[in-house]
Structures are given as C-alpha cells and as structure tokens.
C-alpha positions as CSV (number, residue, x, y, z in Angstrom):
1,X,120.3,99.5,97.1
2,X,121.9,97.9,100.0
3,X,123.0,98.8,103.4
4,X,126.8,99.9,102.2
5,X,126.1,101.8,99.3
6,X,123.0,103.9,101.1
7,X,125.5,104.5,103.7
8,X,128.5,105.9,101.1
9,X,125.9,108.0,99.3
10,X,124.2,109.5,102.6
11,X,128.2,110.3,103.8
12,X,129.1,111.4,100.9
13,X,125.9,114.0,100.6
14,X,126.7,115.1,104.3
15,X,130.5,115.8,103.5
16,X,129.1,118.2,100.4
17,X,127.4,120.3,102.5
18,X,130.8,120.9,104.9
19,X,133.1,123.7,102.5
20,X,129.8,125.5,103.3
21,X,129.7,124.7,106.7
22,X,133.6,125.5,107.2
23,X,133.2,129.0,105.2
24,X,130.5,130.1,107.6
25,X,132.2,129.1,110.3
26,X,135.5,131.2,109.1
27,X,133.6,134.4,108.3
28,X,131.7,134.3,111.4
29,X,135.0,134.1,113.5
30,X,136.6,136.2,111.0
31,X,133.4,138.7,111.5
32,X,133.7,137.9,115.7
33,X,137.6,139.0,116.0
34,X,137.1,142.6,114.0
35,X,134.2,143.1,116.1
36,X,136.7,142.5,118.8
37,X,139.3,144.7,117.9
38,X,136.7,147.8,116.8
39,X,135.8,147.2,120.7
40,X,139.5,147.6,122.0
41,X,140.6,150.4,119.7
42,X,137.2,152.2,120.5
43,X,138.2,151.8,124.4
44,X,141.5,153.3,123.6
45,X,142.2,157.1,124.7
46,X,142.2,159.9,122.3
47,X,146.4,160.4,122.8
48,X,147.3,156.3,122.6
49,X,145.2,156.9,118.8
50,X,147.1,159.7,117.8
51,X,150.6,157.5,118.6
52,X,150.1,154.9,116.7
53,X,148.6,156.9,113.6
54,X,144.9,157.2,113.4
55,X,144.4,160.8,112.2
56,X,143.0,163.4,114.5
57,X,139.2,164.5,114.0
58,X,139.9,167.9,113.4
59,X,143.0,167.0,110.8
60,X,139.6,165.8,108.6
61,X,138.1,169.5,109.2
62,X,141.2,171.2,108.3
63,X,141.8,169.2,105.3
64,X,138.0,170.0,103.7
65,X,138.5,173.9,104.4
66,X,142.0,173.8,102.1
C-alpha cells in the first residue's frame, strides 16, 4: 500500500465516524437549550405562568374531583 492510498483510506475511516460525531453534538446542544429554558420558566413567577397559559396547580385538583 503506498503513502497516498493509506492516507485516502485513514481520511476516509475518520470522516465515517463524523454523522456520529455531528448527531451527538446536535442532541447534546439540543439537550443543553431545554435544560436552559426549564431553568428560565422555573424562575418565572406563579402570575407571569398563568398569562401565558400553563394551567394552574389547583385547575389539576379540580379537574380529578369532577
């Protein structure tokens, strides 16, 4: 085997391993953004929830009784 053609197999072996590499890399920023948001909408008050539509806790309680 020489020089060239060890060099186009070893690339071509590293760039097989990258859709991997890239899908990682896209669920772990994917995973690091909802993370971030969960943080910010935890840190909102009770009111600013109701506004902009997350159900109150005790709408759950009256719904279960019904």
């Amino acid at each position: 085997m020489s020089t060239n053609q060890h060099i186009t197999s070893s690339s071509s072996q590293s760039l097989a391993a990258l859709p991997g590499f890239f899908s990682l890399r896209a669920r772990a920023w994917a995973a690091w953004k909802r993370h971030r948001n969960e943080r910010i909408l935890e840190n909102l008050s009770y009111d600013t929830l109701k506004d902009i539509g997350f159900p109150a806790v005790d709408d759950a309680v009256h719904k279960t009784e019904q």
